[in-house]
MIROTOR-427608 format. One record per residue: residue number from 1; residue in one letter; chain; y, x, z of N, C-alpha, C, CB in turn. Coordinates in Angstrom, 1 decimal. Each point is the difference from the previous one (the first is absolute). Glycine has a CB too. Example, Ala and Ser with C-alpha at 12.3 -4.5 7.8 and 13.67 -1.06 7.14 Angstrom:
BEGIN
<node nr="1" rest="A" kette="A" n_py="-5.7" n_px="13.2" n_pz="7.8" ca_py="1.2" ca_px="-0.9" ca_pz="0.0" c_py="1.2" c_px="0.9" c_pz="0.0" cb_py="-1.2" cb_px="-1.9" cb_pz="1.2"/>
<node nr="2" rest="S" kette="A" n_py="2.3" n_px="1.5" n_pz="-1.9" ca_py="1.1" ca_px="0.9" ca_pz="0.0" c_py="1.1" c_px="-0.8" c_pz="0.8" cb_py="-0.6" cb_px="1.2" cb_pz="-2.2"/>
***
This chain:
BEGIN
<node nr="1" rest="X" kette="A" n_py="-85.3" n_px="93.2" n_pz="-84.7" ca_py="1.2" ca_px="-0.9" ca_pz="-0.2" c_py="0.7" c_px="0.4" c_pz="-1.3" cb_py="0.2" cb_px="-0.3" cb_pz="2.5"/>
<node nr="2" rest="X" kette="A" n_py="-0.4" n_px="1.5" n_pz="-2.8" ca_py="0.9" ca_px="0.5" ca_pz="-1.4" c_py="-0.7" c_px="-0.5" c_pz="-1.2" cb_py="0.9" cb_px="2.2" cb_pz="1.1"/>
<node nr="3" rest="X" kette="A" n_py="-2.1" n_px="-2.2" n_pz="-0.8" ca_py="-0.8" ca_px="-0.5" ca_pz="-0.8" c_py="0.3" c_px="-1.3" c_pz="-0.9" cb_py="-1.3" cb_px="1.2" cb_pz="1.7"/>
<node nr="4" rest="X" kette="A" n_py="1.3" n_px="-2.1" n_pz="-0.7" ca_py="0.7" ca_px="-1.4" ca_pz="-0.2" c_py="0.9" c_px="-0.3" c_pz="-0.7" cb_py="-0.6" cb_px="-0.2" cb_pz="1.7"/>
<node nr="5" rest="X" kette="A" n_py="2.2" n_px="1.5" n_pz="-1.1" ca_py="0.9" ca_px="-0.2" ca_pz="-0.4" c_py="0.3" c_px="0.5" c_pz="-1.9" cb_py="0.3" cb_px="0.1" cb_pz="3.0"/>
<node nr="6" rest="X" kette="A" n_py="-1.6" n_px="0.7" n_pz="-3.1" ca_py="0.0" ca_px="0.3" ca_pz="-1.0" c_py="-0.9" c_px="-0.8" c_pz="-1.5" cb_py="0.5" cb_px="2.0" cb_pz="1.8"/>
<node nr="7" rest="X" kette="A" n_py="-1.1" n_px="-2.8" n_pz="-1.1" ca_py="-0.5" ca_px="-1.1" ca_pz="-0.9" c_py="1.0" c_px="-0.9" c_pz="0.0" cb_py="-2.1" cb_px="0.3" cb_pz="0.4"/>
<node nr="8" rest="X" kette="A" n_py="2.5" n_px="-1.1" n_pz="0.2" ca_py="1.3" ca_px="-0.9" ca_pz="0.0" c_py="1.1" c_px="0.6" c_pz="-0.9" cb_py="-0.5" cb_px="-0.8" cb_pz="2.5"/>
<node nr="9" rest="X" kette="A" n_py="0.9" n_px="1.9" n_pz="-2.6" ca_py="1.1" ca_px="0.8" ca_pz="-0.7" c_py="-1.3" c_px="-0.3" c_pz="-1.6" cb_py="1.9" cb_px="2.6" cb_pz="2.5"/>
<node nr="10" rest="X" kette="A" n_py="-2.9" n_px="-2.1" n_pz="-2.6" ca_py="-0.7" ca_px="0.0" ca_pz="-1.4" c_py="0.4" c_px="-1.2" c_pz="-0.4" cb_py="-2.0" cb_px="1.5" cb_pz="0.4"/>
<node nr="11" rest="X" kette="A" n_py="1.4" n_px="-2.6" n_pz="0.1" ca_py="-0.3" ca_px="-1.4" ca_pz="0.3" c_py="2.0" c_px="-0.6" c_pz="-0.7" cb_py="-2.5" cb_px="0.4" cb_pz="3.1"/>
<node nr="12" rest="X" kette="A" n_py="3.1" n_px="0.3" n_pz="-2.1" ca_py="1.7" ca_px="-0.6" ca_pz="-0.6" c_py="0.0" c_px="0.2" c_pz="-1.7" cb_py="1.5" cb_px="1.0" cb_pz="2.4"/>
<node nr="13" rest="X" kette="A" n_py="-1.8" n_px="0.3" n_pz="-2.4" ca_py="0.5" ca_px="0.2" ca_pz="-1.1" c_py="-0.9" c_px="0.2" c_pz="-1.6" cb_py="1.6" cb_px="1.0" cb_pz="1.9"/>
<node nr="14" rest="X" kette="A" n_py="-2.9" n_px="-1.1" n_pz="-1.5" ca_py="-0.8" ca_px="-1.2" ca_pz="-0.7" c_py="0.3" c_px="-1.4" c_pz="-0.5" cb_py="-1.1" cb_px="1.1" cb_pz="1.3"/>
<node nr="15" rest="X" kette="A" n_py="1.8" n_px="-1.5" n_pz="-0.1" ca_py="0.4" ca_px="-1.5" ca_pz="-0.1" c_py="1.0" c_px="-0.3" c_pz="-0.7" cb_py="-0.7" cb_px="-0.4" cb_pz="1.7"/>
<node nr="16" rest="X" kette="A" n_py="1.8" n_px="1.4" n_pz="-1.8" ca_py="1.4" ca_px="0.3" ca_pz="-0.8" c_py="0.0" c_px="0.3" c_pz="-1.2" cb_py="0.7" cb_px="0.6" cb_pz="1.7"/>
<node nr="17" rest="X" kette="A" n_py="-2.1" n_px="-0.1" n_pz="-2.3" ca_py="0.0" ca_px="0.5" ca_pz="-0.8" c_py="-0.5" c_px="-1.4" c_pz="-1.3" cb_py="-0.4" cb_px="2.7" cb_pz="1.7"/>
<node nr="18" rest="X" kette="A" n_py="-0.4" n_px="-3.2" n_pz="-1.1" ca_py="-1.1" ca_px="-0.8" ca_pz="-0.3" c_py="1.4" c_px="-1.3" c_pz="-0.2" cb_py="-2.9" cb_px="1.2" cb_pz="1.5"/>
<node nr="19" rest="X" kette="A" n_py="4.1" n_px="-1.6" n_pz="-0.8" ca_py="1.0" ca_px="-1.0" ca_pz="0.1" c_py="0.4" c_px="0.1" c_pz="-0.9" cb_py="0.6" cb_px="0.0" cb_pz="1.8"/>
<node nr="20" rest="X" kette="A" n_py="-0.4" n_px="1.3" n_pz="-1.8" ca_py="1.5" ca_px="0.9" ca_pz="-1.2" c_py="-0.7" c_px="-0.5" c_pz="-1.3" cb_py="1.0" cb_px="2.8" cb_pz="1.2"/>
<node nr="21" rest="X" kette="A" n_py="-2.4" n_px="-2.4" n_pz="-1.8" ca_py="-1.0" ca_px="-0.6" ca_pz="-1.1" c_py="0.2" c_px="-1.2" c_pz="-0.5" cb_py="-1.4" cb_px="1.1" cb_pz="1.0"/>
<node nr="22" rest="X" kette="A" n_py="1.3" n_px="-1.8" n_pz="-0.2" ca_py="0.0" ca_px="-2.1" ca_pz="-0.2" c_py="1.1" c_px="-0.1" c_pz="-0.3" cb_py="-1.3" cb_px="-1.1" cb_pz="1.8"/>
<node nr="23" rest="X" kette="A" n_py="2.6" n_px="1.0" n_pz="-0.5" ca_py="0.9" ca_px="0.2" ca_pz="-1.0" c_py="0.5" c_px="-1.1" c_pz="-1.0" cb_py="-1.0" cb_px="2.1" cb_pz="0.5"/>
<node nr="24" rest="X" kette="A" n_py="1.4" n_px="-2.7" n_pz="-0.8" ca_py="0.6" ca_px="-0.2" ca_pz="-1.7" c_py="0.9" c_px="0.8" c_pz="-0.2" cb_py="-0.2" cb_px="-2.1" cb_pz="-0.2"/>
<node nr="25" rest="X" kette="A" n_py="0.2" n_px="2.1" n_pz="-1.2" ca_py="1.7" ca_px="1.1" ca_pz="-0.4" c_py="1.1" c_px="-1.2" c_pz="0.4" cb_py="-0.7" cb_px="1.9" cb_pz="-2.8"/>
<node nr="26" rest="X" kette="A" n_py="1.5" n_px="-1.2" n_pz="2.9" ca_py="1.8" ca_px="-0.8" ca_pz="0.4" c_py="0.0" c_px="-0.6" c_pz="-1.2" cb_py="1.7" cb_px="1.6" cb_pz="1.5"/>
<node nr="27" rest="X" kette="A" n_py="-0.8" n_px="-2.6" n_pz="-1.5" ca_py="0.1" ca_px="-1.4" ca_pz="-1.5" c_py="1.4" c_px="0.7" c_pz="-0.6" cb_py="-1.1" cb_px="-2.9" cb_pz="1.4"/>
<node nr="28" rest="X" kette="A" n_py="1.3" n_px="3.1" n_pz="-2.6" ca_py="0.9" ca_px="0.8" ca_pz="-1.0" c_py="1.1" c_px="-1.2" c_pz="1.2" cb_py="-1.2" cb_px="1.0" cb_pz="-3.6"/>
<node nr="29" rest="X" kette="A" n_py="2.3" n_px="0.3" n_pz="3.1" ca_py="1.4" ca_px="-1.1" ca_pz="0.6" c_py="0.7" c_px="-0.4" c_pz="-1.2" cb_py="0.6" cb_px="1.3" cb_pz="2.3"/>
<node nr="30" rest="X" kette="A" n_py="0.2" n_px="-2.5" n_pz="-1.9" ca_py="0.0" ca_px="-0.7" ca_pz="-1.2" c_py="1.7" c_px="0.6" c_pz="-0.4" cb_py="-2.1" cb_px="-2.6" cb_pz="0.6"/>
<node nr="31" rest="X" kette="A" n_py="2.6" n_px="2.8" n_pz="-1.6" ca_py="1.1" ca_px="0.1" ca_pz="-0.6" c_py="0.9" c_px="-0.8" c_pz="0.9" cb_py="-1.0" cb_px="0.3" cb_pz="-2.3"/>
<node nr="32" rest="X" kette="A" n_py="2.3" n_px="-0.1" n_pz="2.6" ca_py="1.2" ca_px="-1.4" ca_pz="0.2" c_py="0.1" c_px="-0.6" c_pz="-1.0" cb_py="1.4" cb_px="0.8" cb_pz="1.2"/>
<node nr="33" rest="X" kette="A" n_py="-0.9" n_px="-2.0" n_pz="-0.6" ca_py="0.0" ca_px="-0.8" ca_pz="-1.5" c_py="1.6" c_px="0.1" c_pz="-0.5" cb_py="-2.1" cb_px="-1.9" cb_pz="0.7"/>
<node nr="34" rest="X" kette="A" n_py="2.6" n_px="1.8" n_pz="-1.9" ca_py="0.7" ca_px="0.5" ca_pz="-0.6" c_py="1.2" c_px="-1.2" c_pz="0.6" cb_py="-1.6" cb_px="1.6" cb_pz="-2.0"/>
<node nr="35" rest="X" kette="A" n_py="2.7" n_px="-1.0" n_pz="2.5" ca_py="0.9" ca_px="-0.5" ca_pz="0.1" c_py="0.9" c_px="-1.0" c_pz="-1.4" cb_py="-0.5" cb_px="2.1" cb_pz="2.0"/>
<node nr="36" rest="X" kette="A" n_py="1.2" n_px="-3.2" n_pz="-1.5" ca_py="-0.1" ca_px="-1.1" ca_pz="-1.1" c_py="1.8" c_px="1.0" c_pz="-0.3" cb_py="-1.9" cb_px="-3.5" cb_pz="0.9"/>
<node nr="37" rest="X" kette="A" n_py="2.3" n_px="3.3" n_pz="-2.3" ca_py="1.4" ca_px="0.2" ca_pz="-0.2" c_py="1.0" c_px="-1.0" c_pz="1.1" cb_py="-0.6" cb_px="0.6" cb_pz="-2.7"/>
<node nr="38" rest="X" kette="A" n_py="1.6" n_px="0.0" n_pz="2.6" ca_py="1.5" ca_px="-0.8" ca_pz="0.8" c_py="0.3" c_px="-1.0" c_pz="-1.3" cb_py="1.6" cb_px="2.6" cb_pz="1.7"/>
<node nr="39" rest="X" kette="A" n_py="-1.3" n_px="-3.6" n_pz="-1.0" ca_py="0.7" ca_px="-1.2" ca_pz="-0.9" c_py="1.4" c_px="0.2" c_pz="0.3" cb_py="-1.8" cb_px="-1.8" cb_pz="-0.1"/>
<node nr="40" rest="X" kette="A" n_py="2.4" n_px="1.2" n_pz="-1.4" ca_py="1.2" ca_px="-0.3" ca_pz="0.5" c_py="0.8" c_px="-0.9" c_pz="1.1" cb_py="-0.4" cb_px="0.8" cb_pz="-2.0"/>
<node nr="41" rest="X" kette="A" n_py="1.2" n_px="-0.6" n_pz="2.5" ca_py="0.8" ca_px="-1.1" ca_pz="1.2" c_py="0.7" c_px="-0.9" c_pz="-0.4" cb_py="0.2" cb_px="1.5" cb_pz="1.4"/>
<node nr="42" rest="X" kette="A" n_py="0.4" n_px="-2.5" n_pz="-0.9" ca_py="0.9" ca_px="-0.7" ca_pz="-0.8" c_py="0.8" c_px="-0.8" c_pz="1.4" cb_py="-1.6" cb_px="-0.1" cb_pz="-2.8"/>
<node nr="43" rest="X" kette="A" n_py="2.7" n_px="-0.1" n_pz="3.0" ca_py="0.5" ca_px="-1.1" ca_pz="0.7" c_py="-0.1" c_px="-1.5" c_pz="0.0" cb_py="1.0" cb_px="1.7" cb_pz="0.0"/>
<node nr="44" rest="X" kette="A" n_py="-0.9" n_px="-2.4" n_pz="0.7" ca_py="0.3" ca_px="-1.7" ca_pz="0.0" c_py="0.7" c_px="-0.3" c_pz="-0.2" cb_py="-0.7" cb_px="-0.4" cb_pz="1.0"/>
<node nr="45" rest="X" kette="A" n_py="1.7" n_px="0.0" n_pz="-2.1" ca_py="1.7" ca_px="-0.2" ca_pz="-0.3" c_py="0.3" c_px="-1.0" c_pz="1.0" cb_py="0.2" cb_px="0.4" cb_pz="-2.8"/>
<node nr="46" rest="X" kette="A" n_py="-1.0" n_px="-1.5" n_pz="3.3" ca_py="0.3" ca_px="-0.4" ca_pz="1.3" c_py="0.2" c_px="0.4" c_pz="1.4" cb_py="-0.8" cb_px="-1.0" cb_pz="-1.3"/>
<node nr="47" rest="X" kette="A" n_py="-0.4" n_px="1.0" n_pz="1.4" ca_py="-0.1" ca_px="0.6" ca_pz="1.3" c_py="-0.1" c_px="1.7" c_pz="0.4" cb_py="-1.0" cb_px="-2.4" cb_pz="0.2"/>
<node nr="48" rest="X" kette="A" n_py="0.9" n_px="3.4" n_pz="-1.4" ca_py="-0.3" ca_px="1.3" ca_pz="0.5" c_py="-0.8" c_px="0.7" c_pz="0.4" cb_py="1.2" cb_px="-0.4" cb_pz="0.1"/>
<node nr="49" rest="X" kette="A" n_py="-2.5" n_px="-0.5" n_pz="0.0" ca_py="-1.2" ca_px="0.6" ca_pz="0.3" c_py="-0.3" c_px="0.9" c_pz="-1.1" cb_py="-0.8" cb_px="-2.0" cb_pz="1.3"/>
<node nr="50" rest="X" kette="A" n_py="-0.1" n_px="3.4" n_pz="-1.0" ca_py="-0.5" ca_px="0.5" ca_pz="-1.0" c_py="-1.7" c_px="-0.2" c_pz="-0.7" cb_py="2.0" cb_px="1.4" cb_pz="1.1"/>
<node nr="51" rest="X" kette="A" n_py="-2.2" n_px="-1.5" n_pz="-2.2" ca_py="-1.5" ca_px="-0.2" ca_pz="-0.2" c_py="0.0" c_px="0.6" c_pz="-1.1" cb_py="-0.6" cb_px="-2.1" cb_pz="1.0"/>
<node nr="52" rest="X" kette="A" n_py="-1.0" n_px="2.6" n_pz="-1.7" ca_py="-0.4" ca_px="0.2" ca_pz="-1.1" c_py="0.4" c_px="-0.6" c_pz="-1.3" cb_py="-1.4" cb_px="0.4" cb_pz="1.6"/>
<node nr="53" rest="X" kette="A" n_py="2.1" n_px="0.1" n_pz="-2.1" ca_py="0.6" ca_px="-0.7" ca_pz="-1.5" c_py="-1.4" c_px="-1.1" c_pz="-0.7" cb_py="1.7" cb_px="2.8" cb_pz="-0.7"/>
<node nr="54" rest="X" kette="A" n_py="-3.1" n_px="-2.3" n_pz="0.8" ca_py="-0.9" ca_px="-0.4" ca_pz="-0.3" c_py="-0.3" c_px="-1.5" c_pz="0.7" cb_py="-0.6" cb_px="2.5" cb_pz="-0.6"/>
<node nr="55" rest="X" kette="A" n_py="1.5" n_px="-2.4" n_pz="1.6" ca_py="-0.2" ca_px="-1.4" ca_pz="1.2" c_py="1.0" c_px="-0.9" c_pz="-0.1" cb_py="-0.8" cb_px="1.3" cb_pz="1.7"/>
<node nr="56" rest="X" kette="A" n_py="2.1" n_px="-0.8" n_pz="-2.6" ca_py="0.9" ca_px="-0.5" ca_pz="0.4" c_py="0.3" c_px="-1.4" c_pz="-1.6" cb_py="0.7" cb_px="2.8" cb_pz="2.1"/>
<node nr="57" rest="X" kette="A" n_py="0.2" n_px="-3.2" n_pz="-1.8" ca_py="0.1" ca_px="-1.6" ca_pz="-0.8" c_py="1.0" c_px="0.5" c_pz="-0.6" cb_py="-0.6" cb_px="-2.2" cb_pz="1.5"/>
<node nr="58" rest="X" kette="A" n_py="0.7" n_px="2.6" n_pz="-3.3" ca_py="1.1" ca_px="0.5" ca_pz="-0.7" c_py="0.8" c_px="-1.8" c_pz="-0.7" cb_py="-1.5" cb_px="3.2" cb_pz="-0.7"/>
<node nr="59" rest="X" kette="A" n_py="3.1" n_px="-2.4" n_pz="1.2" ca_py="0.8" ca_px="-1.5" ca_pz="-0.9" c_py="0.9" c_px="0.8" c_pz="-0.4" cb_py="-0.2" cb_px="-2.3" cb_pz="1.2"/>
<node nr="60" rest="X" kette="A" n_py="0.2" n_px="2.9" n_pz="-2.6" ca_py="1.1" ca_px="0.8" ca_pz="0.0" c_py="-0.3" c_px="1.1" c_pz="0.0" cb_py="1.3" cb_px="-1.3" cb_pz="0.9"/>
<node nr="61" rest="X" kette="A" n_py="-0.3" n_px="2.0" n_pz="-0.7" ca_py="0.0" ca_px="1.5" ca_pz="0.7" c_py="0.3" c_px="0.3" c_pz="1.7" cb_py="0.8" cb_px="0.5" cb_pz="-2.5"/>
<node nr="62" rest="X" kette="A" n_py="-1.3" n_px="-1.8" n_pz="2.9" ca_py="-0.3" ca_px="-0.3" ca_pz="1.6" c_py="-1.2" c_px="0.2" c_pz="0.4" cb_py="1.3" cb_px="-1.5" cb_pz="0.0"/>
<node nr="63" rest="X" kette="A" n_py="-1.7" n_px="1.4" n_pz="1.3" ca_py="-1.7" ca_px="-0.3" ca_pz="0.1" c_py="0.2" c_px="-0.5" c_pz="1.5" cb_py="-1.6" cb_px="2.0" cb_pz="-1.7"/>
<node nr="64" rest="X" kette="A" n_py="0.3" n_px="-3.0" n_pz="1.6" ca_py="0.3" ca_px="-1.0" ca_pz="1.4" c_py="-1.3" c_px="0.0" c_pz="0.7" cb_py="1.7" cb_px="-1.8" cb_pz="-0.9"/>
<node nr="65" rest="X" kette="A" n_py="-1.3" n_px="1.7" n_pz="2.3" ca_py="-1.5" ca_px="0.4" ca_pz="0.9" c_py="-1.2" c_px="-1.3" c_pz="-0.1" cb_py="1.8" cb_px="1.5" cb_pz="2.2"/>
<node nr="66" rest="X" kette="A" n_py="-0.7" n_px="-2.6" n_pz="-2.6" ca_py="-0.9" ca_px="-1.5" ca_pz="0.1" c_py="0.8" c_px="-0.8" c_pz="-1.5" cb_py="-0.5" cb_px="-0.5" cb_pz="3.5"/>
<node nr="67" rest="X" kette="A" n_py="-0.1" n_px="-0.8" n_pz="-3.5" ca_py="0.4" ca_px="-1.1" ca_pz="-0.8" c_py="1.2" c_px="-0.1" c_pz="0.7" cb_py="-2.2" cb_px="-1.2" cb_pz="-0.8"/>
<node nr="68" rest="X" kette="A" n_py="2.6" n_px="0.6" n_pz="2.1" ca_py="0.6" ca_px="-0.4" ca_pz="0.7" c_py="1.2" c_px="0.8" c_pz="0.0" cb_py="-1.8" cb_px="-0.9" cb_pz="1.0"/>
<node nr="69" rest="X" kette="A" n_py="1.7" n_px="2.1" n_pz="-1.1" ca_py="1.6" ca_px="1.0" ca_pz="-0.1" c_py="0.4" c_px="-0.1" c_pz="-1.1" cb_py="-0.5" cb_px="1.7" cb_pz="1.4"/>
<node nr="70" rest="X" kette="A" n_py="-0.7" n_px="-1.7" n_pz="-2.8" ca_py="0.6" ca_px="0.1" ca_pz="-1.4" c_py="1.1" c_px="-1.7" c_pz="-0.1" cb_py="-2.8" cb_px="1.9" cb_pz="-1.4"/>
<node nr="71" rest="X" kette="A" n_py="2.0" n_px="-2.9" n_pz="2.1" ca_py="1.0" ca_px="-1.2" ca_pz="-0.7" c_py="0.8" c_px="0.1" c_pz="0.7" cb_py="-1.1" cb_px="-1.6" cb_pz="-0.9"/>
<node nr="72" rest="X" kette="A" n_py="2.0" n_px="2.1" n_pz="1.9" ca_py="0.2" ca_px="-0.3" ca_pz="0.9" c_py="1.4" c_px="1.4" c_pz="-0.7" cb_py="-2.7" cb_px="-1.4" cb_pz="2.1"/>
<node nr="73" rest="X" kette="A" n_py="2.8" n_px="2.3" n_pz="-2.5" ca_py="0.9" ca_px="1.4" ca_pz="-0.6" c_py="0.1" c_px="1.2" c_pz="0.6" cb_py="1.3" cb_px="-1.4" cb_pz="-0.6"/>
<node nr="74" rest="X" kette="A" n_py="0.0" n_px="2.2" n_pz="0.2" ca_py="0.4" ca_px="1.3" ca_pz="0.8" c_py="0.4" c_px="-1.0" c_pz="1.4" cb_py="0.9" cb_px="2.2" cb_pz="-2.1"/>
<node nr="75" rest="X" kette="A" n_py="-1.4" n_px="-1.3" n_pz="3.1" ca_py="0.8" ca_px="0.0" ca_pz="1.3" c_py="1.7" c_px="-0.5" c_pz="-0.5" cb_py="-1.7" cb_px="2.2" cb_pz="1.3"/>
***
């Protein structure tokens, strides 16, 4: 019976060995990707929403969230 048990144990680790072989290597990990800069903020002289200066509608030295707030003034 030990007999057995001792082929099966060969047999495991034969087979582990021979797994571990094939195998692929692990795939490189990739860098994060680089975080974008902070924009500046700007208010809605209407309404007070905050948005991206880059988003926002300049009249002046105002900035408006829409068309609709710029014709429309300060609160």
């Amino acid at each position: 019976m030990s007999k057995y048990l001792l082929i099966v144990a060969i047999a495991a680790v034969v087979y582990a060995l021979v797994r571990s072989q094939r195998k692929p290597p692990a795939a490189p990990r990739r860098k994060p990707t680089a975080a974008q800069a902070p924009q500046a903020m700007v208010a809605c002289a209407h309404c007070g929403v905050h948005l991206p200066q880059t988003d926002a509608l300049p009249a002046g030295t105002r900035y408006y969230c829409c068309a609709a707030h710029r014709e429309q003034g300060p609160a």
